[in-house]
C-alpha positions as CSV (number, residue, x, y, z in Angstrom):
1,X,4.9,30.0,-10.0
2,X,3.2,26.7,-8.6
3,X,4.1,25.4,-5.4
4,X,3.8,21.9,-4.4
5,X,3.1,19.5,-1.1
6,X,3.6,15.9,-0.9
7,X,2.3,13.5,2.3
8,X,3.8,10.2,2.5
9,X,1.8,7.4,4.3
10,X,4.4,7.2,7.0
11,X,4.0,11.0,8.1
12,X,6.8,12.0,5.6
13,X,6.2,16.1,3.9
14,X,7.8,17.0,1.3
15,X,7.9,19.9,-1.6
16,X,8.1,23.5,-1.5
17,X,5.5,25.0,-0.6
18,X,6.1,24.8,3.0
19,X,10.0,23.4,2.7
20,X,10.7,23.8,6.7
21,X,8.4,20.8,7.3
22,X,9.6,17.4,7.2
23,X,7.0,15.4,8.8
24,X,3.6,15.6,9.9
25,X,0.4,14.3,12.3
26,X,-3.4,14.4,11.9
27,X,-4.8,15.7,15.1
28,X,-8.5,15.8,14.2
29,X,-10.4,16.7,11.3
30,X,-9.7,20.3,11.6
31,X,-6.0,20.1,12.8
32,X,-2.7,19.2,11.5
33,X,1.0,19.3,13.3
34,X,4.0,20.2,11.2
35,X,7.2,19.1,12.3
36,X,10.9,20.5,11.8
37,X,14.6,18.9,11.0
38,X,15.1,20.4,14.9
39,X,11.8,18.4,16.1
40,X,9.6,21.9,16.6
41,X,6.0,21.1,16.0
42,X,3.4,23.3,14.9
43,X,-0.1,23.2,14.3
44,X,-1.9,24.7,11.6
45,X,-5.6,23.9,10.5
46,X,-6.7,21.9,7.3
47,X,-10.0,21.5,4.8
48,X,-10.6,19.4,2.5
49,X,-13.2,19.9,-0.1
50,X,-13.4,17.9,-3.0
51,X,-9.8,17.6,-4.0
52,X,-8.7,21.0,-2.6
53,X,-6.6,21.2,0.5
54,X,-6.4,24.5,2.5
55,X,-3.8,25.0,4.8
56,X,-3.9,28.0,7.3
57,X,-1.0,28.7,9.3
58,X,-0.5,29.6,13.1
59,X,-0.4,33.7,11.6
60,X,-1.3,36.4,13.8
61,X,-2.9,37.8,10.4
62,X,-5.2,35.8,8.1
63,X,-3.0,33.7,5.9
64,X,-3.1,30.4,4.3
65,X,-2.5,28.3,1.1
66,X,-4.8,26.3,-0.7
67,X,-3.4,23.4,-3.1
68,X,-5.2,20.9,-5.3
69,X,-4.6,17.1,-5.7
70,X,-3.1,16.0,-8.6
């Protein structure tokens, strides 16, 4: 089934796709920090291409999702 992500302007993340999130930062435009409810951050990296957004996470393995704007 279809996950989903939403960004608010005001660094708000919701959906659930990635549901232990609840805020979030641009760093750069490779890097993005996730926050917690217990105020953990964590940085994953981010591409955008067209209107695809791929999020990899901090994995020891390869892993990531990719999502698309709707």
């Amino acid at each position: 089934p279809a996950k989903y992500i939403t960004f608010d302007a005001k660094g708000k993340v919701s959906g659930d796709a990635i549901p232990q999130y609840t805020g979030y930062k641009i760093l750069d435009h490779e890097r993005i920090e996730f926050t917690t409810p217990e105020n953990r951050q964590y940085i994953n990296r981010y591409k955008i291409v067209g209107n695809e957004l791929e999020l990899n996470g901090p994995c020891i393995e390869p892993c990531g999702a990719k999502f698309i704007r709707m």
